[in-house]
C-alpha positions as CSV (number, residue, x, y, z in Angstrom):
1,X,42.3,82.3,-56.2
2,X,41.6,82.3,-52.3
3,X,38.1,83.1,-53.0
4,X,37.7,79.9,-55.5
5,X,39.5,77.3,-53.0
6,X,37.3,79.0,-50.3
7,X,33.9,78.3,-52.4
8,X,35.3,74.9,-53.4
9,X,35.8,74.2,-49.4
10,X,32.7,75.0,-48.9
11,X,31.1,72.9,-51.7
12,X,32.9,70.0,-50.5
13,X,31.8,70.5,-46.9
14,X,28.1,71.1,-48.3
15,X,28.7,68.2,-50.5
16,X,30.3,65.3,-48.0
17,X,27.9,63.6,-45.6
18,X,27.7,65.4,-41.9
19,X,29.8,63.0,-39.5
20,X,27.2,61.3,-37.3
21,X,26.8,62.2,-33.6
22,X,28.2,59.7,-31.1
23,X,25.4,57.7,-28.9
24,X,24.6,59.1,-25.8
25,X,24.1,56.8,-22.8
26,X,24.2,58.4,-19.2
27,X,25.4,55.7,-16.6
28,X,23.0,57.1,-13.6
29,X,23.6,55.3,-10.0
30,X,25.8,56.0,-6.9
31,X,29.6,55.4,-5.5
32,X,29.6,52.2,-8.1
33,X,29.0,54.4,-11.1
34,X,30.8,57.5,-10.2
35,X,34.0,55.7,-9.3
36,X,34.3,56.3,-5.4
37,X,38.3,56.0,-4.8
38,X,39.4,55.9,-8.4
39,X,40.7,58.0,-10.7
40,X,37.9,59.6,-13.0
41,X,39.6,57.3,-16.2
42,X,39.1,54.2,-13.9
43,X,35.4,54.6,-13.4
44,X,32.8,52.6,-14.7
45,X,31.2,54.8,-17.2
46,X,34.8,55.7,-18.7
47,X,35.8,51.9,-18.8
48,X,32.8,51.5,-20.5
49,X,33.1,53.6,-23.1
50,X,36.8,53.0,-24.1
51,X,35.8,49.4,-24.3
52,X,32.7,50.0,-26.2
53,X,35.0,52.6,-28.9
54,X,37.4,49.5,-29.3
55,X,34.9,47.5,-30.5
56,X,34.1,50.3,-32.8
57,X,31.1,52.0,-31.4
58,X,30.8,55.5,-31.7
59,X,29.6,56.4,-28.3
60,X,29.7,59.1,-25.2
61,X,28.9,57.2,-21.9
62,X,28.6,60.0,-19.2
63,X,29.1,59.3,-15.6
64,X,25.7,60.2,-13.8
65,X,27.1,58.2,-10.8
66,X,26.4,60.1,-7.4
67,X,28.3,58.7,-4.2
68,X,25.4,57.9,-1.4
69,X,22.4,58.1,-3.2
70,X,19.7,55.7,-2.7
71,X,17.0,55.3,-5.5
72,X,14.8,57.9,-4.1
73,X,17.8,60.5,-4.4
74,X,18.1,59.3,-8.2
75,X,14.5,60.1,-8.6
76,X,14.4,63.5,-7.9
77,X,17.3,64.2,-10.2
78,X,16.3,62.3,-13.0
79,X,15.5,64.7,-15.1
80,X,18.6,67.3,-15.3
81,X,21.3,63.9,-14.9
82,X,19.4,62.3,-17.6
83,X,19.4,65.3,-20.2
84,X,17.9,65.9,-23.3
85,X,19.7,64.1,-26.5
86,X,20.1,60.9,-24.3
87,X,19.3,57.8,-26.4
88,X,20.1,54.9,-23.6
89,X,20.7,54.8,-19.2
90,X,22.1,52.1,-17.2
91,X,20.2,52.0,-14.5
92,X,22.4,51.4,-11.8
93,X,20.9,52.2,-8.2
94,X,19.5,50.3,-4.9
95,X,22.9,49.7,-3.3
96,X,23.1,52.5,-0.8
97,X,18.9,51.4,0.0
98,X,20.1,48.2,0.7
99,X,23.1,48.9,3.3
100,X,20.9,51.1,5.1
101,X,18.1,48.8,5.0
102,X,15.4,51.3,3.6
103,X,12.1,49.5,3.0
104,X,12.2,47.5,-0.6
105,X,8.4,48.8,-1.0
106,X,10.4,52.3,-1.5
107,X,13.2,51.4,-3.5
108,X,10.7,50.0,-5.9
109,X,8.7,52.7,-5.9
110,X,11.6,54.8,-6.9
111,X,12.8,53.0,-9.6
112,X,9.5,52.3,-11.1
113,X,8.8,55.8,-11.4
114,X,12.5,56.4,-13.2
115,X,11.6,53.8,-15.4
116,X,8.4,55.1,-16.6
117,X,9.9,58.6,-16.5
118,X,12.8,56.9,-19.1
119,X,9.6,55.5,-21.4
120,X,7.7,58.4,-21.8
121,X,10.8,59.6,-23.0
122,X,11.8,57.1,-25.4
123,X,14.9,56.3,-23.9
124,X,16.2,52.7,-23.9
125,X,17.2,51.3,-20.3
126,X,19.5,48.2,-19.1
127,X,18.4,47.8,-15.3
128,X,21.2,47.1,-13.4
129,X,20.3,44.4,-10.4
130,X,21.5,44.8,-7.2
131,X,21.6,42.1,-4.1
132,X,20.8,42.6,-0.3
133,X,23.3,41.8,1.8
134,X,22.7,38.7,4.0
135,X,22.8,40.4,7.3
136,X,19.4,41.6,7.1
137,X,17.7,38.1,7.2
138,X,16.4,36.2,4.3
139,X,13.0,37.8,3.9
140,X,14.5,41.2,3.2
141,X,17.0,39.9,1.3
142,X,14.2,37.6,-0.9
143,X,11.9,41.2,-1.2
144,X,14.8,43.3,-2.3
145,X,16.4,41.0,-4.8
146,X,12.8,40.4,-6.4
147,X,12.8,44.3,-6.9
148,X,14.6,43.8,-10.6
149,X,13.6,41.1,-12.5
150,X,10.3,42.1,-11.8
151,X,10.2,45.7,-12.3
152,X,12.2,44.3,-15.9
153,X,9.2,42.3,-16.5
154,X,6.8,44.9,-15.9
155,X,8.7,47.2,-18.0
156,X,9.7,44.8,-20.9
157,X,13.3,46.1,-20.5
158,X,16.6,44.4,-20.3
159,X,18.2,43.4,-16.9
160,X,21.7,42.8,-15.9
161,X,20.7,41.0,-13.2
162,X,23.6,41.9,-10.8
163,X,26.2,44.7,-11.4
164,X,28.5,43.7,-9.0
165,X,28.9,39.8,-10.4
166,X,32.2,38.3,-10.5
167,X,33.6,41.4,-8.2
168,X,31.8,41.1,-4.9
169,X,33.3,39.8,-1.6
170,X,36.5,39.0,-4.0
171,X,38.8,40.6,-1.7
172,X,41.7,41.3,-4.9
173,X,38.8,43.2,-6.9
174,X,38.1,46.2,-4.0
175,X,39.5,48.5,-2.3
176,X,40.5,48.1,1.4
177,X,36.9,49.0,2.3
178,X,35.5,45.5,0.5
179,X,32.4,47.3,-1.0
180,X,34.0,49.5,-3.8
181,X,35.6,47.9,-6.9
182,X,39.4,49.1,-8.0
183,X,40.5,49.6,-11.1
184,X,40.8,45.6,-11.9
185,X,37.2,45.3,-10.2
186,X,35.7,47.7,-12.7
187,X,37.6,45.9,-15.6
188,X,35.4,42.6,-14.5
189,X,32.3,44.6,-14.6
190,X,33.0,45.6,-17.8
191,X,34.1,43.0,-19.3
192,X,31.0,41.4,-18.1
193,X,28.7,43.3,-18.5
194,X,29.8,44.7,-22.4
195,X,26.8,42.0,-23.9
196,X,24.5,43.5,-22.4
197,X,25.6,46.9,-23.2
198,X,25.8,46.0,-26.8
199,X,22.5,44.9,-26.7
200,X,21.2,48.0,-25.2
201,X,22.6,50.3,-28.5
202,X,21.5,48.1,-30.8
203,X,17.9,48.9,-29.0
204,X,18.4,52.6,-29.4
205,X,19.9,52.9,-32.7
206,X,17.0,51.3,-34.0
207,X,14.3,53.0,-32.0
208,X,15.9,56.7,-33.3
209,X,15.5,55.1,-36.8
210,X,11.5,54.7,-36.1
């Protein structure tokens, strides 16, 4: 008797359709992604992915966030934070370049190179702009916001043209340090930012169907 219900287990299991894997997107950018300040729940790539399994999405969003790194530092560990089996990345880096005023020729060097890195590997990409701050003159601000869109052009991906919209310099939405979201900040950015994300699965569900 135990040796039928066993076979018939394992007839059914053979039988029934294999459950399908969740979606993997990596979230790879600094302090913004990896939640500096918050609890690991309250950080963007976790917000992200509850929001995205409400809606019904069967997905994994890991948190590739690193606190200080500029897009240089993303570069060099592309390869072992983006890992195998990864089907999307937000690109979400440039901030830390930015406050300490590294040379926009560099930052876009950097993240060019990710993103051809990311298309050799037929991985779908959202770029994630970021935005100068205005006390390092207009002409760096006008060569560093130009970094994104065009880099999106050249690459013919998606951009979210600025991660930080609707939170920035709204002093209720960071912490006491007026750079880093809170928890409500990171619901804004979530919230605002979901479209795009949307977008960006139904991309890589139908590229891994090519």
């Amino acid at each position: 008797m135990v040796a039928r219900l066993a076979l018939a287990c394992a007839l059914l299991a053979w039988l029934l359709p294999a459950a399908a894997e969740p979606l993997r997107i990596v979230a790879i950018g600094d302090s913004l992604i990896a939640g500096f300040g918050l609890a690991a729940n309250d950080a963007f790539p976790a917000r992200l992915e509850a929001a995205l399994k409400r809606k019904g999405f069967e997905v994994r969003v890991e948190n590739a966030g690193v606190t200080g790194d500029t897009a240089t530092a993303g570069l060099a560990r592309l390869q072992w934070s983006v890992p195998e089996g990864t089907a999307a990345v937000i690109l979400a880096l440039g901030a830390n370049d930015a406050l300490r005023g590294v040379k926009p020729a560099v930052t876009r060097a950097a993240l060019d190179a990710m993103l051809r890195r990311l298309k050799e590997r037929r991985i779908e990409v959202l770029l994630a702009g970021m935005r100068a701050p205005p006390n390092l003159g207009a002409d760096y601000g006008a060569a560093f916001d130009a970094i994104y869109p065009e880099l999106a052009r050249a690459h013919g991906i998606a951009l979210y043209p600025f991660l930080l919209d609707g939170v920035a310099a709204e002093t209720k939405l960071n912490q006491r340090d007026g750079i880093h979201p809170n928890a409500d900040g990171v619901a804004v950015i979530v919230e605002r930012i979901l479209p795009a994300v949307e977008a960006l699965i139904a991309r890589a569900r139908a590229r891994t169907q090519d």
